[in-house]
N, C-alpha and C positions, 0 to 999 in steps of 0.2 A: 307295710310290706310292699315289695314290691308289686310288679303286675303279672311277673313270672313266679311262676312256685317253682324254685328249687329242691328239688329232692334228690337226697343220699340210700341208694341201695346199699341194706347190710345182709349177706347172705354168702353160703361158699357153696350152694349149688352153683356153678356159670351158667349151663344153660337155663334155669327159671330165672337167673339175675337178666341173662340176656335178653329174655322173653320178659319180662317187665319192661328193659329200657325199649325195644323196640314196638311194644304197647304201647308206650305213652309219650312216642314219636309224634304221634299223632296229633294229638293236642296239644294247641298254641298258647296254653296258657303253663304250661307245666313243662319243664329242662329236669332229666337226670345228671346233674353235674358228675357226679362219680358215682364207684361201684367197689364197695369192701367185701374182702370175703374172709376178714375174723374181728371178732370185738376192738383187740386193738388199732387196725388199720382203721375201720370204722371211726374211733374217738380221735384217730389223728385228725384225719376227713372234717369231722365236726370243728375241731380245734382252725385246722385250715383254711377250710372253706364251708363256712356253716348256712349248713343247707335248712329250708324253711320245716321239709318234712325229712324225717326219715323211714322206710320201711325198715324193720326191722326185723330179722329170721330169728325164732324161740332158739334154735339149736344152732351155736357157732362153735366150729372144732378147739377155739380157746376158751371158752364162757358160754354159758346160760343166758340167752340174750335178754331175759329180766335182771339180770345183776348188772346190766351197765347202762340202764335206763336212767340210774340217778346222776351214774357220772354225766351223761349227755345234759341232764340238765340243770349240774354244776357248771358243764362248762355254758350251758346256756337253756334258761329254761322257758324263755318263748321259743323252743321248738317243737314241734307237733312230731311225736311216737307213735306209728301204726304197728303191730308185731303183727308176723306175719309166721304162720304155721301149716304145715301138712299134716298136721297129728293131732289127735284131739285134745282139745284148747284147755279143759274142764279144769285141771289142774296148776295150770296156770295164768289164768285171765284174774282172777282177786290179785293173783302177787304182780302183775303189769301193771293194775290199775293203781293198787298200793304204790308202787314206787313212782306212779304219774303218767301211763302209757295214754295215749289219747284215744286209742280205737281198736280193733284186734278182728283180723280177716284170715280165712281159709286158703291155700294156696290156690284149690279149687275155684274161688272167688271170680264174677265178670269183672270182665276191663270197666263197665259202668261204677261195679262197687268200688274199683279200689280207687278210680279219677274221684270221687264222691268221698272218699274214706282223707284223702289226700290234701282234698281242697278245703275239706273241712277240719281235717288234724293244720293245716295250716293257718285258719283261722283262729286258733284254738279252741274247736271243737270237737266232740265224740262221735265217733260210730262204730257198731258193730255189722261184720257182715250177718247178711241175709242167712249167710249157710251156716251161721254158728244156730240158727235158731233150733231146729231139731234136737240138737246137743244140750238148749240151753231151757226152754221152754216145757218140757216133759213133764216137768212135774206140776206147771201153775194150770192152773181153771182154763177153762174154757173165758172163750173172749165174752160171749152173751151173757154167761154168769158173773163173769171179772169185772166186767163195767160195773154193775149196780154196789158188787162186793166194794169194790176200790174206793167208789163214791163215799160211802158212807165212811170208811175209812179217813179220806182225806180228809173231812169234814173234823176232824179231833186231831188236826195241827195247829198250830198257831202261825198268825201272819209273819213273824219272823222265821218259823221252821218252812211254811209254805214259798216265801224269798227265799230259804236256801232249795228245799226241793225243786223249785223249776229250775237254779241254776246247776243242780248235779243231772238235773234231767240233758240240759244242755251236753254237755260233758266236760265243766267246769270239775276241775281238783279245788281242795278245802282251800289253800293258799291262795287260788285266782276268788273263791269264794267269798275270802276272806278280805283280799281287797276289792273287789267289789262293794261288797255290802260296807266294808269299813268296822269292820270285827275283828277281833282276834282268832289265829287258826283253831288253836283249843274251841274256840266256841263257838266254832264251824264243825266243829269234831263232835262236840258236845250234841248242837243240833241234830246233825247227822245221827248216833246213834239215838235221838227219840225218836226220831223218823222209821228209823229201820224198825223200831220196840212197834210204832203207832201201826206203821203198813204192814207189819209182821213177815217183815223179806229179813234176808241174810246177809246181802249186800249191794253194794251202789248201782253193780251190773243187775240186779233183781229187779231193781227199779226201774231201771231205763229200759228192760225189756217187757217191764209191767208197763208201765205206764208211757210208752213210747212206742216201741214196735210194737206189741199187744195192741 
């Protein structure tokens, strides 16, 4: 990758697009090359000039901005996907993750999360914001009680499902998992649901917030 992260804003608010791009003026290691404001300009953007990251708005006046997560990474899937929402996320953060989204932030979000969220979707890595945790966190343990519970939990993986669990912990998707470890995606898939059975979570995002921000 380069030494500049290129990133593509997708959003048809102007003024929060504009207030991104003039956020992250600032910092020398990161260029907004362009600025879409509906799915399809977006995918031209990515076809054109393919940016390292893209934010991406849940809500575009053409598309659901999870439905065109897969195209983006048909046309290219070392891209790093940040979705980017003013509305509560709950609804659709499994179906971004599903389709390959690398991180998922609040509008409300600081200028630190989303340089953080950016640099790290460009590595291809995960994050979630901070301000999803309210939203997301409500229903797990307390953290003093979570630690010892978790422990003993992990402890009834195997050294291959525990190799994939630090890599979903990363924010590795089953296919980067896959080659990685040098497995097939099914049994990356495979793995994954005995993980979910063993830690008794729901899904990938359960984990990383279990066993990561937690």
């Amino acid at each position: 990758m380069d030494s500049v992260i290129k990133v593509l804003v997708v959003d048809d608010h102007k003024l929060f697009a504009q207030g991104v791009v003039s956020l992250l003026s600032s910092e020398p290691d990161i260029v907004v090359t362009d600025v879409a404001s509906s799915a399809e300009e977006g995918l031209r953007l990515v076809r054109d000039v393919p940016p390292h990251t893209v934010l991406l708005d849940i809500n575009l006046p053409d598309s659901c901005g999870v439905d065109i997560i897969s195209k983006i990474r048909q046309i290219d899937p070392g891209i790093g996907i940040v979705m980017l929402t003013g509305l509560s996320p709950l609804g659709h953060i499994d179906a971004s993750l599903a389709q390959g989204a690398s991180g998922f932030l609040l509008k409300n979000c600081t200028k630190e999360e989303m340089v953080t969220a950016i640099r790290k979707a460009a590595k291809g890595e995960g994050y979630f914001s901070q301000s999803l945790v309210p939203y997301l966190k409500g229903e797990l343990v307390s953290s003093s009680h979570q630690d010892s519970h978790c422990d003993g939990k992990m402890a009834s993986l195997t050294d291959r499902e525990l190799e994939v669990f630090n890599l979903v912990v990363k924010g590795l998707r089953s296919k980067e998992i896959a080659e990685d470890l040098g497995i097939a995606k099914r049994t990356v898939d495979y793995h994954i649901g005995n993980i979910l059975l063993k830690l008794e979570v729901k899904s990938r995002l359960e984990i990383v917030l279990k066993y990561k921000i937690g």
